[in-house]
C-alpha positions as CSV (number, residue, x, y, z in Angstrom):
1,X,-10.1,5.2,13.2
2,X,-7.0,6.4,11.2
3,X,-3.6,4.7,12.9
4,X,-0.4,6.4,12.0
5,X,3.3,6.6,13.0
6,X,5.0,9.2,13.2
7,X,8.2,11.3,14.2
8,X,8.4,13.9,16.2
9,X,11.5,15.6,18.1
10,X,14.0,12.5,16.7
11,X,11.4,10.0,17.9
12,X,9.3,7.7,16.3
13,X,5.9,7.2,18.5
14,X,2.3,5.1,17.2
15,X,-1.1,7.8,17.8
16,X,-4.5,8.1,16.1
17,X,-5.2,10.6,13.5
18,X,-8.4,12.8,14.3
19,X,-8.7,15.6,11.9
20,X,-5.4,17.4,12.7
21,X,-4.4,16.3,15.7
22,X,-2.3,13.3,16.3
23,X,-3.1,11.5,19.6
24,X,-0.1,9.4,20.6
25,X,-0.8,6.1,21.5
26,X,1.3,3.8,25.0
27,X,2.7,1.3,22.1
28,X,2.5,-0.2,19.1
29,X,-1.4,-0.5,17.8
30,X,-0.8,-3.7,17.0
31,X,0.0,-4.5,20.6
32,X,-3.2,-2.6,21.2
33,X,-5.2,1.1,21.1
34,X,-3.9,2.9,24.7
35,X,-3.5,6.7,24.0
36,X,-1.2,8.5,26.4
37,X,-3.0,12.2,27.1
38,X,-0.2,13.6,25.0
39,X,-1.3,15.2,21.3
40,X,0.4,17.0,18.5
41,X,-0.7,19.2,15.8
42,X,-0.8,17.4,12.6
43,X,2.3,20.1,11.4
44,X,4.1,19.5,14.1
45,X,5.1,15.8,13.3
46,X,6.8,13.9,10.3
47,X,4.2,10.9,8.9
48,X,6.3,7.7,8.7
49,X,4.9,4.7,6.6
50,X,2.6,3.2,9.1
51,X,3.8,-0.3,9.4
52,X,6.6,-1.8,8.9
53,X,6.1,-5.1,7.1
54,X,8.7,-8.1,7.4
55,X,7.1,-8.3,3.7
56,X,4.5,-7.1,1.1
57,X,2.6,-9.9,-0.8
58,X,1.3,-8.5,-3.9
59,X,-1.3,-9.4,-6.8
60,X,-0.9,-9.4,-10.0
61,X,-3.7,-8.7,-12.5
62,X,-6.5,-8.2,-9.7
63,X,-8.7,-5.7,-11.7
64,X,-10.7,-6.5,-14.5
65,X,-9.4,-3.3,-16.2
66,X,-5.6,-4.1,-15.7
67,X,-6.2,-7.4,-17.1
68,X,-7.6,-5.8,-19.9
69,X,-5.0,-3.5,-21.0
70,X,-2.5,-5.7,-20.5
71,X,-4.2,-7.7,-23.3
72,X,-4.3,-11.2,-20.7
73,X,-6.6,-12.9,-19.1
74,X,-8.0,-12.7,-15.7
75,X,-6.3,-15.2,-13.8
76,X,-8.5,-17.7,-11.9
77,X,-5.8,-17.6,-8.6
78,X,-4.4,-14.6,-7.3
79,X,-1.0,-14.3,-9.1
80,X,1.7,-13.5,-5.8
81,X,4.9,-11.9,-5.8
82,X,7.2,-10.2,-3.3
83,X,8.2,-6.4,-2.4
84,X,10.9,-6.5,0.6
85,X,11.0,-4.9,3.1
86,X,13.7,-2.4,2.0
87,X,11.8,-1.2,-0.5
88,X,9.4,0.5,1.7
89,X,8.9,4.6,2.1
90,X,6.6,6.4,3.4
91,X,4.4,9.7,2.8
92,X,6.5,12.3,1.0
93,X,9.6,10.6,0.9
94,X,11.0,10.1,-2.7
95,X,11.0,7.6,-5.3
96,X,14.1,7.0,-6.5
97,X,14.3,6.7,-10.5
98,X,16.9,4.0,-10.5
99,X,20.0,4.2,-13.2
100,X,19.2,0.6,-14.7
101,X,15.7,1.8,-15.8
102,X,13.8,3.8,-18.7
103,X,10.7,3.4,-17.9
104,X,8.9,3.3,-14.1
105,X,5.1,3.4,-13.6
106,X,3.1,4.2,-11.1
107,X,0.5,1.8,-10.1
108,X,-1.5,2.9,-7.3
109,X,-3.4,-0.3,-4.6
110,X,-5.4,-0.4,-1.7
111,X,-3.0,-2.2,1.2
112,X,-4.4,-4.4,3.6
113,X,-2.4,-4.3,6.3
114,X,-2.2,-7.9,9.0
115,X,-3.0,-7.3,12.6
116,X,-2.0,-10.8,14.0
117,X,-0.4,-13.9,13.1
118,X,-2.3,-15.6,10.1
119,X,-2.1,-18.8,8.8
120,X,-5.0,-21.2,7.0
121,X,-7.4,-18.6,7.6
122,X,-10.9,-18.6,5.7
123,X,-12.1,-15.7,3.9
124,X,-15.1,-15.9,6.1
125,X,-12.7,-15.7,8.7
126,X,-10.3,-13.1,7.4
127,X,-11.9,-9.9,8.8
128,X,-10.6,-10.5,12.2
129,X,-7.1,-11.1,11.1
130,X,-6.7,-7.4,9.0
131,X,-5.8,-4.3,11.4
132,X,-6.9,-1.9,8.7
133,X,-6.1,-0.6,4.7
134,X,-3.3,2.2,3.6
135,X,-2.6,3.1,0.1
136,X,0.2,1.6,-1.4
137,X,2.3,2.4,-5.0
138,X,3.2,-0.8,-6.3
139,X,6.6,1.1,-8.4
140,X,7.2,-0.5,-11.5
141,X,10.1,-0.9,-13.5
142,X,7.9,-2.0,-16.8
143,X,11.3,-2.6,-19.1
144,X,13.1,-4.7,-16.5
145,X,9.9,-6.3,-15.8
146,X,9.4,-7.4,-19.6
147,X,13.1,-8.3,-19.8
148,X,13.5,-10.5,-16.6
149,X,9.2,-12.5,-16.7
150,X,10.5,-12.5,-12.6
151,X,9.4,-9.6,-10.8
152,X,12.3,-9.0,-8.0
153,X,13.9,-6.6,-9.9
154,X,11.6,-4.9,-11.6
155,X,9.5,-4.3,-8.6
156,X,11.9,-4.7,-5.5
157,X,13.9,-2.0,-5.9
158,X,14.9,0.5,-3.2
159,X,11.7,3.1,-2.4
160,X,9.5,1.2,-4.8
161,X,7.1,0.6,-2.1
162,X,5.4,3.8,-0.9
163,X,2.4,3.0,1.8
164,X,0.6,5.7,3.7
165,X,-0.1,7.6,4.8
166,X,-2.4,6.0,7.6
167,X,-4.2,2.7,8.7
168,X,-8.1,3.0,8.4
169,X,-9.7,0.5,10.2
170,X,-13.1,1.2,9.3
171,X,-14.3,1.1,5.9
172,X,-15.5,-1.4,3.4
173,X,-12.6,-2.4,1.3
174,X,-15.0,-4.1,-1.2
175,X,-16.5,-0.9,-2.6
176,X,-14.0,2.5,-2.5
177,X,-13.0,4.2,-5.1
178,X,-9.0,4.7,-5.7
179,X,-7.6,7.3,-7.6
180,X,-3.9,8.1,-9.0
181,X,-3.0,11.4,-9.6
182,X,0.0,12.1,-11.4
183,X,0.8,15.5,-11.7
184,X,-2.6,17.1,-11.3
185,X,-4.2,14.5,-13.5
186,X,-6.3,11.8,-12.5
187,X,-5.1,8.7,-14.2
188,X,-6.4,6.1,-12.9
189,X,-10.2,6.1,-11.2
190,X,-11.7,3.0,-10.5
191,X,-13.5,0.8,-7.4
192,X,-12.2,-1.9,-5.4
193,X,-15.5,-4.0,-6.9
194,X,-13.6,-4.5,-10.2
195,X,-11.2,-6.7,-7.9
196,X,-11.2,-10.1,-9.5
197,X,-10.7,-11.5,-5.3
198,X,-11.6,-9.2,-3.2
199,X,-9.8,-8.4,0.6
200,X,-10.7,-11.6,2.3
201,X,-10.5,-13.9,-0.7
202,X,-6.6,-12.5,-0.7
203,X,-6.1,-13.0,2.8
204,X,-7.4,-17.2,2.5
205,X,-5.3,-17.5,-0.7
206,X,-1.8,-15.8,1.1
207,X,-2.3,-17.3,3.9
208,X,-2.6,-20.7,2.7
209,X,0.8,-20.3,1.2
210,X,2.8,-17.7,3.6
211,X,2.3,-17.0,7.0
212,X,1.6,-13.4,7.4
213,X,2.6,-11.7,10.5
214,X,1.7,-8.4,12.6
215,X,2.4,-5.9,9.9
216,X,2.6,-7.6,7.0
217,X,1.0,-6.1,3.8
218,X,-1.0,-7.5,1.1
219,X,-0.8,-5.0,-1.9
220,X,-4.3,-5.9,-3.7
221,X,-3.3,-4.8,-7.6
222,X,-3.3,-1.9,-9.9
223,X,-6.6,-0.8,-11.8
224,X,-6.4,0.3,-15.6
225,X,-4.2,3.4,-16.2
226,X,-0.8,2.6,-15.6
227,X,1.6,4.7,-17.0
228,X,5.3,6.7,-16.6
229,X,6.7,8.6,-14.2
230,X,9.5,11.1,-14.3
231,X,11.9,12.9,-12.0
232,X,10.4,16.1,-10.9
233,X,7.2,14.4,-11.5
234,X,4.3,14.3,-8.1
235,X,2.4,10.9,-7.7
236,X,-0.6,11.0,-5.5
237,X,-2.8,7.9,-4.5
238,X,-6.1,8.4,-3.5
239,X,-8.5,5.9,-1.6
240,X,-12.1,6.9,-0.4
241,X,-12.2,6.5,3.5
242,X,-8.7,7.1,3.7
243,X,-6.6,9.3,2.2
244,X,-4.1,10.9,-0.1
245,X,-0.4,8.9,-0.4
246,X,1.7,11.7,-1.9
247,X,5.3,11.1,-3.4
248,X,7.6,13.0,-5.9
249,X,10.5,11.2,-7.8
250,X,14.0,11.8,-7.9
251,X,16.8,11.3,-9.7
């Protein structure tokens, strides 16, 4: 089932995404799935990002391939930091190339995205606490990020957070393949196996430190292939089972 929320008429709404048609749903998903009879063409509304997390816990360094072209080594705990919550767009809204910055990568994730309250919970547990997986762009300032060690900066900065462009809540986020295309090109191509933790590992590790609420994202790291972005320039991450998260960037 593909979740979305959406815009339609000045108003934001929650409905389930069936081909081209967007079903709209009573309330919030995470409040539960009750659609109203009412149902849109897929044209006919504006896709917002599909949650709206009090925070995104990323992972550094969580593909074997990332680790290797960054010339370090895999870590042997998931390495956390913060996006906020300002950061956030959604699909087709623009990434901003910020003034302070030469370079900005793409860096394209597989989101997990909480569906209740989470706190000490188990990995064999951890299934029962995720709503469903987005794509996410984890934006990069890479200069800032080499000047400052701390990520905040580098990483936090307005629009650096596009997720999108729907919640799938059926598919096994242990074996997809994710794709970034930048341009037209495919940059990076590689398979959620090459996660060093995989999905529910994460959500036992976060969880043991943060508690993660309704919403909340955990943005699982970048495979090999990072690499600039310019304005003008189209983005595109792919992830099998759910879709394409489209952005351009502007100045």
């Amino acid at each position: 089932m593909k979740l979305v929320r959406y815009e339609i008429g000045g108003r934001g709404a929650y409905g389930v995404l069936a081909g081209e048609v967007v079903r709209e749903l009573a309330r919030s998903y995470f409040e539960g799935i009750e659609e109203t009879g009412r149902s849109y063409r897929r044209s006919e509304v504006r896709l917002l990002c599909p949650t709206e997390p009090s925070k995104i816990v990323a992972i550094g360094l969580n593909y074997r391939s990332h680790a290797a072209e960054s010339k370090k080594e895999v870590p042997d705990e998931p390495q956390m930091f913060f996006k906020p919550s300002t950061a956030v767009i959604g699909p087709g809204d623009a990434i901003i190339y910020p003034r302070i910055s030469k370079r900005v990568d793409y860096e394209g994730e597989l989101g997990v995205v909480i569906g209740k309250r989470a706190r000490f919970v188990s990995r064999e547990r951890a299934k029962g606490y995720i709503l469903g997986y987005t794509c996410c762009n984890d934006v990069s300032a890479r200069d800032l990020q080499r000047k400052d060690v701390q990520f905040a900066r580098a990483k936090g900065i307005d629009t650096f957070a596009p997720i999108g462009p729907c919640i799938e809540t059926d598919i096994d986020p242990r074996a997809v393949l994710l794709e970034t295309v930048h341009n037209g090109k495919v940059v990076q191509s590689s398979n959620t196996a090459d996660m060093v933790f995989d999905v529910y590992e994460l959500v036992e590790h976060v969880s043991e430190v943060f508690t993660l609420l309704p919403g909340d994202v955990i943005s699982t790291g970048t495979p090999g292939g990072i690499g600039p972005m310019q304005v003008g320039d189209t983005i595109e991450v792919r992830i099998e089972g759910i879709g394409a998260l489209v952005n351009t960037v502007s100045a």
